[in-house]
PyMOL commands that place a pseudoatom at each C-alpha (Angstrom):
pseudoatom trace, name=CA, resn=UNK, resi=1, chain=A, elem=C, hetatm=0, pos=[0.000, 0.000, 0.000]
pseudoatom trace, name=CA, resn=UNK, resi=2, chain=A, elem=C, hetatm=0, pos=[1.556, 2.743, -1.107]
pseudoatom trace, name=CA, resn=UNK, resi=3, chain=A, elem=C, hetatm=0, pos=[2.054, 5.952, 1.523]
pseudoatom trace, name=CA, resn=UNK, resi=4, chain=A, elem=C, hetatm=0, pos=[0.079, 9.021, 1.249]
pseudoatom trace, name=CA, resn=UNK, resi=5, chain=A, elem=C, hetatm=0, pos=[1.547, 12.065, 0.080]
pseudoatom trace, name=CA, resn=UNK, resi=6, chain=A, elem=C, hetatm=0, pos=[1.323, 15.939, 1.847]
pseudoatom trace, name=CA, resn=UNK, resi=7, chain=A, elem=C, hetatm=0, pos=[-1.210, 17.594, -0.463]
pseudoatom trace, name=CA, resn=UNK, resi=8, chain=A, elem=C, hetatm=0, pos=[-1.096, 20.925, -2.171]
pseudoatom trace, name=CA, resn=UNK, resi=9, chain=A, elem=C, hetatm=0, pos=[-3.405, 22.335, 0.640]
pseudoatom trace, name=CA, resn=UNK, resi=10, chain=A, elem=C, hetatm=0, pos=[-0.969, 20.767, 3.183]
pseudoatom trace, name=CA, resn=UNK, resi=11, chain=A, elem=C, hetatm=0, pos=[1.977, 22.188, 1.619]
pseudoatom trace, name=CA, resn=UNK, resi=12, chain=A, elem=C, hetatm=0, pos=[0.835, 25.880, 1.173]
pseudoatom trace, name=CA, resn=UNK, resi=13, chain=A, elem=C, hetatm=0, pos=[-0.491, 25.551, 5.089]
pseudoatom trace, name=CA, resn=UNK, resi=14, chain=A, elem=C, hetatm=0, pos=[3.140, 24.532, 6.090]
pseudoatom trace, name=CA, resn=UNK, resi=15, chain=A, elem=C, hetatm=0, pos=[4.490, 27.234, 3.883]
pseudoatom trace, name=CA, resn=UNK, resi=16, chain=A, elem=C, hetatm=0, pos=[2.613, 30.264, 5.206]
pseudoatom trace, name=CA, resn=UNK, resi=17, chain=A, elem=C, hetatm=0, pos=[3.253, 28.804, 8.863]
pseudoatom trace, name=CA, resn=UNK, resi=18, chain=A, elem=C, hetatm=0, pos=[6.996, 28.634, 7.822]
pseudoatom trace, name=CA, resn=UNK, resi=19, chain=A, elem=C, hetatm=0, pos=[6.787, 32.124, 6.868]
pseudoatom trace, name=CA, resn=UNK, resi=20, chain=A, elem=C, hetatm=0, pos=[5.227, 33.957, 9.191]
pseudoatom trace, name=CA, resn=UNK, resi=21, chain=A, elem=C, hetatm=0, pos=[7.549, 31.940, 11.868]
pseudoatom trace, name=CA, resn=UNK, resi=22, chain=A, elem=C, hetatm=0, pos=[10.624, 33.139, 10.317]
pseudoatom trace, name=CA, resn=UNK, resi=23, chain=A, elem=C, hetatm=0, pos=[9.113, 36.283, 10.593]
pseudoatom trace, name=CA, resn=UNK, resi=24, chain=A, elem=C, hetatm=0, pos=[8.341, 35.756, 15.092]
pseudoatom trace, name=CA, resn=UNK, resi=25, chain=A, elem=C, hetatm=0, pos=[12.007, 34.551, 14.850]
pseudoatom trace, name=CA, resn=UNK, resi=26, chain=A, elem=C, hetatm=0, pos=[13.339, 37.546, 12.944]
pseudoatom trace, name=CA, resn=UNK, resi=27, chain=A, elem=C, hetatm=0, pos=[11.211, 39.858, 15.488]
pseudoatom trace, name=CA, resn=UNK, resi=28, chain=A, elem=C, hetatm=0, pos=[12.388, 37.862, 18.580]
pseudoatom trace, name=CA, resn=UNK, resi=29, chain=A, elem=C, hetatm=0, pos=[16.036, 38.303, 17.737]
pseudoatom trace, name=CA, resn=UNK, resi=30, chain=A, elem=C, hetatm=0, pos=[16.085, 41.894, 16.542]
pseudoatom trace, name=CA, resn=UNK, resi=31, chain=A, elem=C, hetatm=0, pos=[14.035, 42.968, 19.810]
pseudoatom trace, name=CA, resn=UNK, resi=32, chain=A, elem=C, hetatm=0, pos=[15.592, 40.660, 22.250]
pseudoatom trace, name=CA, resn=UNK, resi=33, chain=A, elem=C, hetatm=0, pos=[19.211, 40.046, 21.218]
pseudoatom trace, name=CA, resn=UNK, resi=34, chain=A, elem=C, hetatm=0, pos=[20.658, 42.513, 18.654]
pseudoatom trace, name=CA, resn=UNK, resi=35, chain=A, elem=C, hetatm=0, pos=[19.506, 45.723, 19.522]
pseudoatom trace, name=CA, resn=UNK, resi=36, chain=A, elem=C, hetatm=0, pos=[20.118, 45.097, 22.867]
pseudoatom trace, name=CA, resn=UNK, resi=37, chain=A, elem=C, hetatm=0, pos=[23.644, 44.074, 22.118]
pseudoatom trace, name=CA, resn=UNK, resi=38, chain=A, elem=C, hetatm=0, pos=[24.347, 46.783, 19.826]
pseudoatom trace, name=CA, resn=UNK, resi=39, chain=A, elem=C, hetatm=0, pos=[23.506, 49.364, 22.493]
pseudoatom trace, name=CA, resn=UNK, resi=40, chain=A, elem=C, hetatm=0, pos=[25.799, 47.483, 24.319]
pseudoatom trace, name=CA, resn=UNK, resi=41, chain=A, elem=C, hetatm=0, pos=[28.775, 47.905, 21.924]
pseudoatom trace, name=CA, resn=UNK, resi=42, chain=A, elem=C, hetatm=0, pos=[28.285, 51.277, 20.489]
pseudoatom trace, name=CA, resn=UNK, resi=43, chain=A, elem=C, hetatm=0, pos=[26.200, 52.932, 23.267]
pseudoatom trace, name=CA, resn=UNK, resi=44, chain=A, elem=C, hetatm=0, pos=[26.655, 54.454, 26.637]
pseudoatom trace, name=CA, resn=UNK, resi=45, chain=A, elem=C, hetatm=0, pos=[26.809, 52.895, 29.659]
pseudoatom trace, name=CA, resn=UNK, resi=46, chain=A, elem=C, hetatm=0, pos=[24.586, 55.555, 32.047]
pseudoatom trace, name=CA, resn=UNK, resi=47, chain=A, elem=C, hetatm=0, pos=[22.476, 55.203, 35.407]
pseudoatom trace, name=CA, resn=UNK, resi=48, chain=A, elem=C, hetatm=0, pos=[19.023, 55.724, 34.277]
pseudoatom trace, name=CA, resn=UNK, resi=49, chain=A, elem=C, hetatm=0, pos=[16.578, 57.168, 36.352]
pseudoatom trace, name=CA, resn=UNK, resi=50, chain=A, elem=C, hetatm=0, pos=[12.921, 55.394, 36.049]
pseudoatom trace, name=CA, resn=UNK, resi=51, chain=A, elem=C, hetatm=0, pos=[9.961, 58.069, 35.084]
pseudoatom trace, name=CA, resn=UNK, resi=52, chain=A, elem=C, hetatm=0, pos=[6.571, 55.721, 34.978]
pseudoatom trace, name=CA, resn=UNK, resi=53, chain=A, elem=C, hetatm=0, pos=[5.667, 52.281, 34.254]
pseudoatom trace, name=CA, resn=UNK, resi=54, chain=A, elem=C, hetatm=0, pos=[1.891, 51.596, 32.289]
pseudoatom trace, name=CA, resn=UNK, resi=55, chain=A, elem=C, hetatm=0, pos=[0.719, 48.505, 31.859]
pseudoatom trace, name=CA, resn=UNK, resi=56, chain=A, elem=C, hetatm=0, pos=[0.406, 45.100, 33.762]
pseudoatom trace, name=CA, resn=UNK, resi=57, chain=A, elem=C, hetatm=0, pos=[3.610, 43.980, 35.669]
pseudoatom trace, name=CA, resn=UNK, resi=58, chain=A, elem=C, hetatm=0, pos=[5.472, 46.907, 34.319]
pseudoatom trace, name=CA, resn=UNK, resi=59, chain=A, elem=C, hetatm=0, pos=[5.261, 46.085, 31.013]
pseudoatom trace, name=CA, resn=UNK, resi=60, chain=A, elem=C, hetatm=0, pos=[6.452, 49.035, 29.572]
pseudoatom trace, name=CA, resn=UNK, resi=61, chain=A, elem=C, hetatm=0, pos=[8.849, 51.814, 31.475]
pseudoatom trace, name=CA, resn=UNK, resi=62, chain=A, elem=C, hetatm=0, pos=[10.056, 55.016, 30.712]
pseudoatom trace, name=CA, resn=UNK, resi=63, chain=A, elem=C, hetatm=0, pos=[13.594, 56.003, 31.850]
pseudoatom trace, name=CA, resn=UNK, resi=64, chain=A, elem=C, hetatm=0, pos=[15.163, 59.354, 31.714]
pseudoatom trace, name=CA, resn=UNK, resi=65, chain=A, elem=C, hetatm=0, pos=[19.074, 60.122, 31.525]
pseudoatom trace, name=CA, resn=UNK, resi=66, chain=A, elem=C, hetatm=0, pos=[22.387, 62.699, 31.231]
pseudoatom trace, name=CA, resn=UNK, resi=67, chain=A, elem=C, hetatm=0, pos=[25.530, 61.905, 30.251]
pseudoatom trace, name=CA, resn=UNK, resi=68, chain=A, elem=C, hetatm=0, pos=[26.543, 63.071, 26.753]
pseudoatom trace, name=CA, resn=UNK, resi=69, chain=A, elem=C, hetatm=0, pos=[23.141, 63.063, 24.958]
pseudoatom trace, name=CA, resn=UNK, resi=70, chain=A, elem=C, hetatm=0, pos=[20.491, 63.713, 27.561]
pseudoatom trace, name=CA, resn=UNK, resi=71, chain=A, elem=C, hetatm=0, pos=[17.388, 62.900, 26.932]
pseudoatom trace, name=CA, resn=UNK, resi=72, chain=A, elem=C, hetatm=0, pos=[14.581, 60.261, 28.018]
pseudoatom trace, name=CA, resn=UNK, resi=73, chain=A, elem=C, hetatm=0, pos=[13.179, 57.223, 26.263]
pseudoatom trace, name=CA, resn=UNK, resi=74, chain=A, elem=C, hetatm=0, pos=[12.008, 53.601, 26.821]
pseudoatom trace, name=CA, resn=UNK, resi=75, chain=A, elem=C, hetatm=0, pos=[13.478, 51.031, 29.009]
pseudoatom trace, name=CA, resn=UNK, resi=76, chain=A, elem=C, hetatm=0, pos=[13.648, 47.927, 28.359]
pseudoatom trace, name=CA, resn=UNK, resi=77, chain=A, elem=C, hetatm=0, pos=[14.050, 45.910, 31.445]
pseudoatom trace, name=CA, resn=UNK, resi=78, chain=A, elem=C, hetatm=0, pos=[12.858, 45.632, 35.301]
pseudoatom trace, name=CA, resn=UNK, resi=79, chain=A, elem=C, hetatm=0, pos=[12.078, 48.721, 37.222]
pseudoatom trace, name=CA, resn=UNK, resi=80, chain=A, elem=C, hetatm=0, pos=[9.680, 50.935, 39.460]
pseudoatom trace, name=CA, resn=UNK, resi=81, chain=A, elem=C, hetatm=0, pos=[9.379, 54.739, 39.300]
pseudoatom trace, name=CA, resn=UNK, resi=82, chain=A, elem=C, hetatm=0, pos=[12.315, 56.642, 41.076]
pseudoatom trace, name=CA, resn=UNK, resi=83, chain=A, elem=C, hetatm=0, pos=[14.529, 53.489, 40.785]
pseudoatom trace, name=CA, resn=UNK, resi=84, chain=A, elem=C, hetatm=0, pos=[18.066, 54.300, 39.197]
pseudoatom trace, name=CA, resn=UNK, resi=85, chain=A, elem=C, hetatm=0, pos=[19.071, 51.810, 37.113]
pseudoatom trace, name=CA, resn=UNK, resi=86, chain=A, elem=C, hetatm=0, pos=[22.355, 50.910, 35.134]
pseudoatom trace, name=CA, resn=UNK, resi=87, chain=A, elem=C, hetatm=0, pos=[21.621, 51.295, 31.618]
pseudoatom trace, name=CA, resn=UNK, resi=88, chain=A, elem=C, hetatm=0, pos=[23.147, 50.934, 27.984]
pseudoatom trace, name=CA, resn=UNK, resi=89, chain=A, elem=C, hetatm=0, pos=[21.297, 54.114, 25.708]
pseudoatom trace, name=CA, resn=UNK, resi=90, chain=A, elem=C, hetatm=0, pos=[21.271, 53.955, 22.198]
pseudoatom trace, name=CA, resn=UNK, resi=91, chain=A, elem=C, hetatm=0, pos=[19.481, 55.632, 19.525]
pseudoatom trace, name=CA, resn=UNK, resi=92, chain=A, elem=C, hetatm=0, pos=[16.467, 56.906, 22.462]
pseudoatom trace, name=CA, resn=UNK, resi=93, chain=A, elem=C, hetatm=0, pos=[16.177, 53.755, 24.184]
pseudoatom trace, name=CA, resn=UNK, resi=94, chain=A, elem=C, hetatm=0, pos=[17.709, 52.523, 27.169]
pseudoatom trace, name=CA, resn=UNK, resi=95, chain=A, elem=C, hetatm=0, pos=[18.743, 48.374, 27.482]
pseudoatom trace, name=CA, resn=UNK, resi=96, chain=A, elem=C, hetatm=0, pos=[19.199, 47.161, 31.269]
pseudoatom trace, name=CA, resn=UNK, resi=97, chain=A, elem=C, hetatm=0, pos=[22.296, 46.464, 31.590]
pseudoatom trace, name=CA, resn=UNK, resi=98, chain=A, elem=C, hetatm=0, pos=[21.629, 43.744, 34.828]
pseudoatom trace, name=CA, resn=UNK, resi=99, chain=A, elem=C, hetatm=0, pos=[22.142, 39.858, 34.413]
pseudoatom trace, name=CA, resn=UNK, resi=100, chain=A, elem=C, hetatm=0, pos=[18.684, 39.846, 35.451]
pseudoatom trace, name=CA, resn=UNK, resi=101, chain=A, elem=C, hetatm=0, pos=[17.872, 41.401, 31.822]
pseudoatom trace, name=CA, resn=UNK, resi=102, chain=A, elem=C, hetatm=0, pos=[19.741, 39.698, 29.765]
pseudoatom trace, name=CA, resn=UNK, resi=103, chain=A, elem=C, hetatm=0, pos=[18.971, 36.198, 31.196]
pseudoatom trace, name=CA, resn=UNK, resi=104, chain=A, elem=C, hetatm=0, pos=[15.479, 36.786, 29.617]
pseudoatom trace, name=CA, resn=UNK, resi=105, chain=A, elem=C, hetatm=0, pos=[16.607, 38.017, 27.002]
pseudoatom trace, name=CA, resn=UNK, resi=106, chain=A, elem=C, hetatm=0, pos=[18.729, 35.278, 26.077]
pseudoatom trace, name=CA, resn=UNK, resi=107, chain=A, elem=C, hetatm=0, pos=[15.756, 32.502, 27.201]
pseudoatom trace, name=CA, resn=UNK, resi=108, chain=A, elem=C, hetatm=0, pos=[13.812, 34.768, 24.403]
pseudoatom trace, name=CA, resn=UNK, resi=109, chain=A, elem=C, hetatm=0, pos=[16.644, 34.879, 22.246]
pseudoatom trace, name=CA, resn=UNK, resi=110, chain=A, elem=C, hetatm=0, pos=[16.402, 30.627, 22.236]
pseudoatom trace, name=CA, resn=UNK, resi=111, chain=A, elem=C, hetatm=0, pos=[12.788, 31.014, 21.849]
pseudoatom trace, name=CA, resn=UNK, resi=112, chain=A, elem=C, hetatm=0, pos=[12.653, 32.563, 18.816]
pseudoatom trace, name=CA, resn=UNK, resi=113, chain=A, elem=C, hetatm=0, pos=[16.121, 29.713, 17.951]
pseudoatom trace, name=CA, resn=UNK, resi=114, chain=A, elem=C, hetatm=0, pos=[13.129, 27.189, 18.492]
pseudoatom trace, name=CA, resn=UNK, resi=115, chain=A, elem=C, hetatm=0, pos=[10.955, 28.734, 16.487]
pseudoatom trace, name=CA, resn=UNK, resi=116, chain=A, elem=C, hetatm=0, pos=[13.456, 28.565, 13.298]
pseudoatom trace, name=CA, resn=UNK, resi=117, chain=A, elem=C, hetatm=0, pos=[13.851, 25.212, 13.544]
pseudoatom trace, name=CA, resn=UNK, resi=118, chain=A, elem=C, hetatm=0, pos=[10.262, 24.198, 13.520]
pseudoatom trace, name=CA, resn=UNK, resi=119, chain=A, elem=C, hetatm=0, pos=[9.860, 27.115, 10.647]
pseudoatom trace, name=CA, resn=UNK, resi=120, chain=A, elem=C, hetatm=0, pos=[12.865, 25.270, 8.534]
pseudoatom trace, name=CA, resn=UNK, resi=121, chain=A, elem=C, hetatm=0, pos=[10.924, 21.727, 9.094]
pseudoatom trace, name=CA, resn=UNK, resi=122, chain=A, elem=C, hetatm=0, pos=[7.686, 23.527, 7.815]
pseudoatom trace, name=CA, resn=UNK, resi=123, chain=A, elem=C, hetatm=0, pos=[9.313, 24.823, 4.775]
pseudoatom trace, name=CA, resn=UNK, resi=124, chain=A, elem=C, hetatm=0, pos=[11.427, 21.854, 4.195]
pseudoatom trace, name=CA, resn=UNK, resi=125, chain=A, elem=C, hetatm=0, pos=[8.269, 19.965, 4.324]
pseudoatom trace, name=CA, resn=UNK, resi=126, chain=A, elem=C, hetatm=0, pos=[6.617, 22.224, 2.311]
pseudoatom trace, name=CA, resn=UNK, resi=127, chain=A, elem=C, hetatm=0, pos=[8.773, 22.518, -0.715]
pseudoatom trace, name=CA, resn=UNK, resi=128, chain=A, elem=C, hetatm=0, pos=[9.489, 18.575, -0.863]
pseudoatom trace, name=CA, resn=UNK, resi=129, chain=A, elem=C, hetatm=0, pos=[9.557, 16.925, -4.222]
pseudoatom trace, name=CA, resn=UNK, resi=130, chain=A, elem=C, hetatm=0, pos=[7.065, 13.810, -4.355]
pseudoatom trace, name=CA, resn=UNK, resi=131, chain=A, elem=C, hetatm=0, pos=[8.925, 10.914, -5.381]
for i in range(1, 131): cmd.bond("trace and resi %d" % i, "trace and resi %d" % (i + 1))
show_as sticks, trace
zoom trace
């Protein structure tokens, strides 16, 4: 008995689900890993003061800053207002700079690992030759 093929339905489902995880693992890794990194080569290293936090658990904080460009921006990383932090700004935005930060980061920067590999199997799948 011969074994039944993926169909063309099958394969265009895998395909757009390959897709559109390549594009959560492109977001995950420009978000989580190298734009935090790159403030972390080319930016400066500053004590941030916290301004407000909105949202749920501190989802998203607000930070402001001196040193040679003062200014104030987003922060991405733990905090409650009137904390000073230690901070890596670039372009506007300031990265924690504790291990605290980038251990999630890094868990997030695997996620998004994970998700490639199950988008290459998808695609793989997907754009198979029937034999």
């Amino acid at each position: 008995m011969a074994k039944k093929g993926l169909g063309s339905g099958g394969r265009l489902v895998f395909l757009l689900l390959g897709i559109g995880l390549l594009a959560v693992t492109a977001v995950f890794w420009l978000n989580y890993l190298v734009k935090p990194g790159r403030a972390m080569l080319n930016g400066e290293k500053l004590t941030v003061t916290v301004t407000r936090c909105e949202g749920e658990k501190r989802a998203s904080c607000f930070a402001e800053w001196g040193g040679k460009v003062p200014g104030s921006g987003p922060l991405s990383g733990e905090g409650t207002p009137g904390q000073r932090v230690s901070a890596y700004v670039y372009e506007r935005h300031a990265y924690g700079a504790s291990r605290k930060d980038w251990t999630g980061r890094v868990v997030l920067g695997l996620v998004g690992l994970g998700f490639a590999v199950v988008a290459r199997y998808l695609l793989g799948t997907a754009v198979a030759t029937r034999r």
